[in-house]
C-alpha positions as CSV (number, residue, x, y, z in Angstrom):
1,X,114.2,114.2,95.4
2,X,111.4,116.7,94.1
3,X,110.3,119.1,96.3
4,X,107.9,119.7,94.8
5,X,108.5,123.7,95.7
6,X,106.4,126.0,93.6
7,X,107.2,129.9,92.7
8,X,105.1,132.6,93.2
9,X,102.5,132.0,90.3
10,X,101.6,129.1,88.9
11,X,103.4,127.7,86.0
12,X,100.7,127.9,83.7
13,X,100.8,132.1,84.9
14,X,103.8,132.0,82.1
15,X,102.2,130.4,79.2
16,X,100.0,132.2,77.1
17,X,96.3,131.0,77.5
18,X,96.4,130.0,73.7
19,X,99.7,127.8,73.9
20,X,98.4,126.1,77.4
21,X,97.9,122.9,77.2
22,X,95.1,120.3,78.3
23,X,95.8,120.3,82.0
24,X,96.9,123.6,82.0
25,X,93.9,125.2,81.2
26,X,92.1,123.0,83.3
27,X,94.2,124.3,86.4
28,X,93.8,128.0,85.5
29,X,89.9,126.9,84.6
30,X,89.8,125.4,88.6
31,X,92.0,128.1,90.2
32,X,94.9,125.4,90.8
33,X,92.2,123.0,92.1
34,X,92.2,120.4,89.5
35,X,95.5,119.5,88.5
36,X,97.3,116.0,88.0
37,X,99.1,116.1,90.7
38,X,96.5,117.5,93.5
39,X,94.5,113.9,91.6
40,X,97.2,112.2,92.6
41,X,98.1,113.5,96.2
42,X,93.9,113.3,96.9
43,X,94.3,109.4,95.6
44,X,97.2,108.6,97.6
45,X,95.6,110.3,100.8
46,X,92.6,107.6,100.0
47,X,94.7,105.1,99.8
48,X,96.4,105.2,103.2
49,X,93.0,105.9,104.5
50,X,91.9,102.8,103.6
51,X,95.1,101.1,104.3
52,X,94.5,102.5,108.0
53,X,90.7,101.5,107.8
54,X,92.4,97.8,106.9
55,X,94.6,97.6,109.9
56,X,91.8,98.4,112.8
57,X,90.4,95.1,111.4
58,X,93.9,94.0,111.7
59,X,94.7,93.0,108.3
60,X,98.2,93.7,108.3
61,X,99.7,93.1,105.2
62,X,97.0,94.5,103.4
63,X,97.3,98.0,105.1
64,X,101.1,97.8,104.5
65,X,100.5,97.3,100.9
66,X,97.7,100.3,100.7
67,X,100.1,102.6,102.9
68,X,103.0,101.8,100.7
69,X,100.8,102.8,97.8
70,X,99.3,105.9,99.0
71,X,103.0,107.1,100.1
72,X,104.5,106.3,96.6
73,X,101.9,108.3,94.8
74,X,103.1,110.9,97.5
75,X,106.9,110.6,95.6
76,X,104.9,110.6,92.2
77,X,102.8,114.0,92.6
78,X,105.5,116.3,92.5
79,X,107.1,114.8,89.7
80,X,103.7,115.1,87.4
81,X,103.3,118.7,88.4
82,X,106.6,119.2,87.2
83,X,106.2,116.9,83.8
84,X,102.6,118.7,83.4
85,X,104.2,122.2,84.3
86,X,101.1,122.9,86.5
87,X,103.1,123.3,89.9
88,X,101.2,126.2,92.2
89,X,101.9,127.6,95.6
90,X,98.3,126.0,96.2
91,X,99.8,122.2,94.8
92,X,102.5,122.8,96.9
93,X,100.0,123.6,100.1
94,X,97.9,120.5,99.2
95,X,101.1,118.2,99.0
96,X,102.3,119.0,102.4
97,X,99.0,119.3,104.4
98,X,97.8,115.8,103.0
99,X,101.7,114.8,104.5
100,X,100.8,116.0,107.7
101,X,96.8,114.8,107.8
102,X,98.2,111.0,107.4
103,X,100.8,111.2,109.5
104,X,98.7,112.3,112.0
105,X,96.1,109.8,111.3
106,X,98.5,107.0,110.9
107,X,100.4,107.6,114.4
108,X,96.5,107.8,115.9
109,X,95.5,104.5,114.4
110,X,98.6,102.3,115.6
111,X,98.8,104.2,119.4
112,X,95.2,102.9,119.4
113,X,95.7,99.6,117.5
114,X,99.1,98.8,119.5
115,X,100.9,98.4,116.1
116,X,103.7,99.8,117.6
117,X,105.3,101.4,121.1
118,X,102.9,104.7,121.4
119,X,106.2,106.1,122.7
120,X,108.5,105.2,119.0
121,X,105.2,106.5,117.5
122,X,104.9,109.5,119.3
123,X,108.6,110.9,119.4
124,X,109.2,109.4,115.4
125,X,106.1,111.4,114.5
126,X,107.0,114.8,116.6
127,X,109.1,116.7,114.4
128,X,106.8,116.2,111.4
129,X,103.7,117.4,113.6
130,X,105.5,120.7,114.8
131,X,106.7,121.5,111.1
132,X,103.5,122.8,110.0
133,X,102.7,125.0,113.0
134,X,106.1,126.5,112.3
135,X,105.5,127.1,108.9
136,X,101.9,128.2,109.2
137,X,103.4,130.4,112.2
138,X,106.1,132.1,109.6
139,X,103.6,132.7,107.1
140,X,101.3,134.8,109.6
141,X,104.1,136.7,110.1
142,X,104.9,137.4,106.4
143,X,107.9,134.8,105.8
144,X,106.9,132.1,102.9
145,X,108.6,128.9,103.8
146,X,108.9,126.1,101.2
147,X,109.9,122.3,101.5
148,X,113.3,121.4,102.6
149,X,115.6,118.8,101.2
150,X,116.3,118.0,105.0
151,X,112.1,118.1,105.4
152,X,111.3,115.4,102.9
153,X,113.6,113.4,103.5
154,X,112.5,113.3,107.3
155,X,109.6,112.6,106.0
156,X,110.3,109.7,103.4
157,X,112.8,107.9,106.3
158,X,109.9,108.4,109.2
159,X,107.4,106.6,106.4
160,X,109.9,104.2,105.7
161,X,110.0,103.5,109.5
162,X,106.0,103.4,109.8
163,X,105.7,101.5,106.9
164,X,108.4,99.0,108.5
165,X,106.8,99.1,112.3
166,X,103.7,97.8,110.1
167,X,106.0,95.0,108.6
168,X,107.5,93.8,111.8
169,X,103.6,93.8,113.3
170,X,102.8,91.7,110.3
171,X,105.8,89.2,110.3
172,X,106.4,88.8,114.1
173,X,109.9,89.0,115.5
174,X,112.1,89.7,112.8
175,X,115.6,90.9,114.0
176,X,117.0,92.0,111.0
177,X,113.8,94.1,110.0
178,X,113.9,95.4,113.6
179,X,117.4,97.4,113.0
180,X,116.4,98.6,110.0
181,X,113.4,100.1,110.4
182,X,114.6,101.7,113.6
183,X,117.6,102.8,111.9
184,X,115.5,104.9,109.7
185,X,113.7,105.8,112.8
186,X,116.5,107.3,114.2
187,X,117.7,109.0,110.9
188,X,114.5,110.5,110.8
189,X,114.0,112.3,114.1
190,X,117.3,114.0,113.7
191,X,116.8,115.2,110.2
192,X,112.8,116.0,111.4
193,X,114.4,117.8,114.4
194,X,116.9,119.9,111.8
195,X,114.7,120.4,109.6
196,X,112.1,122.0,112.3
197,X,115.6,124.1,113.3
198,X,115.4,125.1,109.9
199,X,112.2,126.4,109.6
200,X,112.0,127.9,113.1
201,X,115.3,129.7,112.3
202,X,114.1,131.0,108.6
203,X,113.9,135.0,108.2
């Protein structure tokens, strides 16, 4: 899984303006602003936007397929800033405050939608809402933080679980679906719930 973790300087810090390539030069151009995979993580944010948009008109299947979108290109970002060697400590900020912008305004839209339980929402959703104020908490205090294996992968399993709450609205009572997607439910509030540990704990 990429982490999509950045050091210090931007990789394009280490090549010499004259060997930079294309999209290198156009990061150091925009101060780390425009780079492929900022494009990409600004894209996918649109897309569950309007996948969320979608499903207050209740048009299920569409906003499953727009979420699922957006939260692949989520997966994809990291790996272009790597391919493009343009990874930043600002990509790396973008990345994991669009995370926490539509996960917010994901678990908003189906409380007030009644896509799912406001209760699975709320406690599936916790862990990943109290990461950032820990991390932006640590970095007032001097201590950079940086994506955790156990972080992402709270975060992949409690999309997988939105992303399947969404399916069983969609297809009705599905029993099989239902253990599941509230198996990676459960997988995700502990590793969320670690993770936090983690980060709370870092020095």
């Amino acid at each position: 899984m990429n982490l999509h973790r950045a050091s210090k300087e931007p990789d394009w810090q280490a090549t010499t303006p004259t060997r930079r390539t294309l999209f290198q030069k156009v990061a150091a151009l925009t101060y780390g602003v425009v780079t492929p995979a900022n494009c990409i993580s600004v894209l996918g944010l649109a897309a569950v936007l309007c996948g969320l948009i979608v499903i207050v008109d209740e048009n299920y299947w569409l906003g499953l397929v727009l979420i699922a979108f957006g939260r692949l290109l989520d997966i994809a970002d990291g790996y272009v800033a790597e391919l493009t060697k343009t990874k930043s400590p600002l990509g790396e900020m973008v990345d994991a405050v669009i995370d926490k912008i539509v996960t917010l305004m994901t678990v908003l839209v189906f409380i007030l939608t009644a896509v799912a339980d406001w209760r699975v929402v709320g406690v599936l959703a916790l862990p990943q809402l109290l990461i950032p104020l820990v991390i932006m908490y640590k970095r007032r205090i001097g201590i950079t933080l940086h994506p955790t294996l156990q972080g992402k992968l709270g975060m992949a399993l409690a999309w997988l679980g939105i992303v399947g709450l969404l399916a069983l609205k969609a297809l009705g009572a599905a029993p099989t679906v239902a253990v599941f997607v509230y198996s990676a439910i459960g997988a995700s509030i502990v590793l969320g719930l670690y993770a936090l540990w983690q980060y709370a704990s870092a020095r």
